[in-house]
N, C-alpha and C positions, 0 to 999 in steps of 0.2 A: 328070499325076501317076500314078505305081504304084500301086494299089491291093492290100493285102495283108489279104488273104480269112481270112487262116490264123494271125495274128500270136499268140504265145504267150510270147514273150522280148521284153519292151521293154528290156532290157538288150542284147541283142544287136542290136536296133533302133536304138539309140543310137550303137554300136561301128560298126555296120555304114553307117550315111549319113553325110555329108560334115560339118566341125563347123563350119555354117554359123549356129546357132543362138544368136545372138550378145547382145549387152545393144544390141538395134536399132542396130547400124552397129559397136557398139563390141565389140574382142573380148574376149571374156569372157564371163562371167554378168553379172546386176545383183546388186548385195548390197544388204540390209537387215540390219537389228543381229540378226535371229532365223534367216538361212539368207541363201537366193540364188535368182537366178528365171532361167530366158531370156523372151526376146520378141521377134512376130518382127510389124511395122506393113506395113497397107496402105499403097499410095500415097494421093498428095492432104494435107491437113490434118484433125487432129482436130478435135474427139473424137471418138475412136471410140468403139465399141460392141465389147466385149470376150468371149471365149472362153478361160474357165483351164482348163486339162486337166491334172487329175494322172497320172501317172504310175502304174503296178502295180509288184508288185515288184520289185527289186532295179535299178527301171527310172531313166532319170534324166529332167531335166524338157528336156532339148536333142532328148533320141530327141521326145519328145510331138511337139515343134514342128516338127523335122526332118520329121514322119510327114504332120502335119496342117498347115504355113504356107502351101503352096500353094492348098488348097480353101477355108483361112478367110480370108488374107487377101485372094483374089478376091471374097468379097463384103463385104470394105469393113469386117473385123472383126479388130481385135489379137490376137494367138496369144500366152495366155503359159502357160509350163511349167515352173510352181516344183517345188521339188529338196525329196524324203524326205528323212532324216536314217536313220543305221545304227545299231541299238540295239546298246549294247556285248554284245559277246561273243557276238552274232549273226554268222553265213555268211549270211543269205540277204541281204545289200545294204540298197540307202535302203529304206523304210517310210513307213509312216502311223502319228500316233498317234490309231486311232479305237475299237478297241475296250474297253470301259467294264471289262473286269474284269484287264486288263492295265496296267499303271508307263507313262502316257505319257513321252515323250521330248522331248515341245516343247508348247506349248498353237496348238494348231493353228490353232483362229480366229484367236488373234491375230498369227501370221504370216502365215494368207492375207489380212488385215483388211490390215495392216501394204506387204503385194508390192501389194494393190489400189489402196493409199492413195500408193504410191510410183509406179506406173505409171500413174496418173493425173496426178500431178505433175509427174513425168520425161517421159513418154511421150506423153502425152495423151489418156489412153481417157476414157471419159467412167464414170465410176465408178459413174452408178445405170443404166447399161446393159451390166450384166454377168452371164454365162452361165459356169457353173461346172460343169465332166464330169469326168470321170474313169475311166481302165479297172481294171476286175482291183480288186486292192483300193484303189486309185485310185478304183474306182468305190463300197466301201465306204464311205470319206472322204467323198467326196458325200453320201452318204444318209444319215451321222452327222450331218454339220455341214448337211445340208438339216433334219433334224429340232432340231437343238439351236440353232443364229446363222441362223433362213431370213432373213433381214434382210442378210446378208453380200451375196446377189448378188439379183437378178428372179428367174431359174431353174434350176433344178439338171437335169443329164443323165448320171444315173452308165450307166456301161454293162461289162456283164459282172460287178459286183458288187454286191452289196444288203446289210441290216444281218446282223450273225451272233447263234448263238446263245448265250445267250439272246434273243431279240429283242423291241424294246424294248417297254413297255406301250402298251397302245392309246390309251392318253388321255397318251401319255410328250413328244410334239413341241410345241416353243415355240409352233407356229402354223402356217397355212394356206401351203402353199408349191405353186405350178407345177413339176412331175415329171415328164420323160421317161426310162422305163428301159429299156435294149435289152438284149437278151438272144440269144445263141444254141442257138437249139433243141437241138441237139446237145453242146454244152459240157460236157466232163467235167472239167476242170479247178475251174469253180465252177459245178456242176450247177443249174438251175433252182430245184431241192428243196435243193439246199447237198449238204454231206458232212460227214463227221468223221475225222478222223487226228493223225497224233502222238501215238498214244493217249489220244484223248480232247481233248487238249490244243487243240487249233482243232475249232469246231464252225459250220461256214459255217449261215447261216440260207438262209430257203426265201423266195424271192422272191415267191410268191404271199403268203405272211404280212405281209411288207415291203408291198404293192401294200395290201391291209387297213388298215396301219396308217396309211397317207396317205390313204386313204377318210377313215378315221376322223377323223384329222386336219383334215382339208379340210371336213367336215361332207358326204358325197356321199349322194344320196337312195335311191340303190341301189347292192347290192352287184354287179349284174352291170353291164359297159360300156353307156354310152348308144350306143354307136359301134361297130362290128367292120367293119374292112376287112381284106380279105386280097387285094390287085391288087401286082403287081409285086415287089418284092424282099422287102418289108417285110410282117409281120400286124402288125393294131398293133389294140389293145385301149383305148377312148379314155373316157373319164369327166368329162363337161362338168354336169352335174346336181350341182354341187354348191355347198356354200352360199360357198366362197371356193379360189381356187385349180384348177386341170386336172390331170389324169393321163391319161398315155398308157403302154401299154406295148408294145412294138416287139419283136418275133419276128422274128432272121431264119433261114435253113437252112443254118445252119455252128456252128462250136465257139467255144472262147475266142480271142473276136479284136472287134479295132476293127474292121466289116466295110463293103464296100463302098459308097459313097455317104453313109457316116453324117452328116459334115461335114453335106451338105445337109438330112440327115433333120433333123438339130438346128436347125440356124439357120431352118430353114423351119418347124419347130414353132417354136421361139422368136418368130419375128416374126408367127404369127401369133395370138399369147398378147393383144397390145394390138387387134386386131381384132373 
């Protein structure tokens, strides 16, 4: 597999790889009555054990799979990669509807509720062993719907995106959820600390506030990590002291991008969640 270090366009990610990303064999998407998904199965028989990756802007849910079906479905896990919806009268392509002081455009839980409930039955994942990421504001989505449905998947792994501002209250998430957020050090696109533009108009939140509020969430005994490793590609910042649920947060030394070896970083935190 190519690994792309630098990735900023999952629109162009999409355009640019082969449209192999099919409704498993069949070509096309999958439809549901609220949108449409791809998915891409390991060999062998199910159930599997599932990876939904959203997609960032203007990006679609075939680039996800095309980018990432090779390193998930080598270990034996369903790739699926449901499709934004384009707000009218927007250029910038599909979306997410997640932040709270904007006109949603679809009620989001109940379409990923909906691709989960159908790819379980069509496909054969195993629907209470499900892992839900997302990049860019793909990875927003994550961190809305990890605070608001944590019950939708086991664990949430937004990467490159956190809540925005306003950011939500501290006492604001349904309940205790396992968290991996990866971040790149460098990222100017959705800074660590967020940014503001459009005049005013977008006000990206600050990923350490975000990492706060899942403490807080989770009930964690401290607010510094129980954990700090910094060996090899990854620093990762780890929070196992707490009264329900884990947080990790994963640094690596690049920009806005899906970065290399993630696939693994996730799945191998994820399996070792039941450990």
């Amino acid at each position: 597999m190519i690994v792309r270090n630098t990735l900023t366009a999952l629109g162009f990610l999409a355009a640019a790889c082969p449209a192999f990303a099919d409704c498993a064999g069949a070509e096309g998407a999958c439809e549901v009555p609220m949108g449409e998904y791809h998915i891409a199965l390991p060999e062998g028989e199910g159930p599997f054990p599932a990876l939904m990756m959203l997609h960032g802007a203007g990006g679609r849910g075939e680039g996800m799979v095309n980018m990432l079906r090779e390193a998930v479905t080598a270990r034996g896990y369903a790739l699926i990669g449901p499709q934004g919806l384009q707000r009218e009268g927007s250029r910038f392509g599909s979306t997410w509807s997640f932040h709270p002081e904007f006109e949603p455009i679809r009620d989001e839980a109940a379409y990923f509720e909906e691709v989960l409930s159908h790819a379980a039955e069509v496909h054969g994942i195993d629907r209470e062993d499900v892992v839900i990421a997302g990049f860019s504001i793909g990875g927003s989505m994550t961190s809305y719907l990890a605070c608001d449905a944590p019950d939708i998947a086991r664990a949430y792994a937004p990467v490159a995106g956190s809540f925005w501002r306003p950011h939500p209250a501290l006492d604001a998430c349904a309940g205790p959820v396992d968290v991996l957020h990866t971040h790149g050090w460098t990222d100017g696109t959705v800074p660590i600390e967020g940014r503001v533009f459009r005049d005013g108009a977008v006000r990206q939140g600050d990923v350490f506030a975000g990492m706060e509020i899942w403490r807080e969430t989770n009930g964690c005994n401290r607010s510094a990590p129980d954990e700090i490793t910094n060996e090899g590609f990854y620093w990762q910042r780890i929070w196992t002291s707490c009264d329900a649920g884990s947080l990790t947060f994963a640094l690596f030394p690049g920009g806005h991008a899906v970065p290399r070896g993630w696939a693994d970083l996730a799945l191998d935190w994820y399996e070792a969640l039941d450990q």
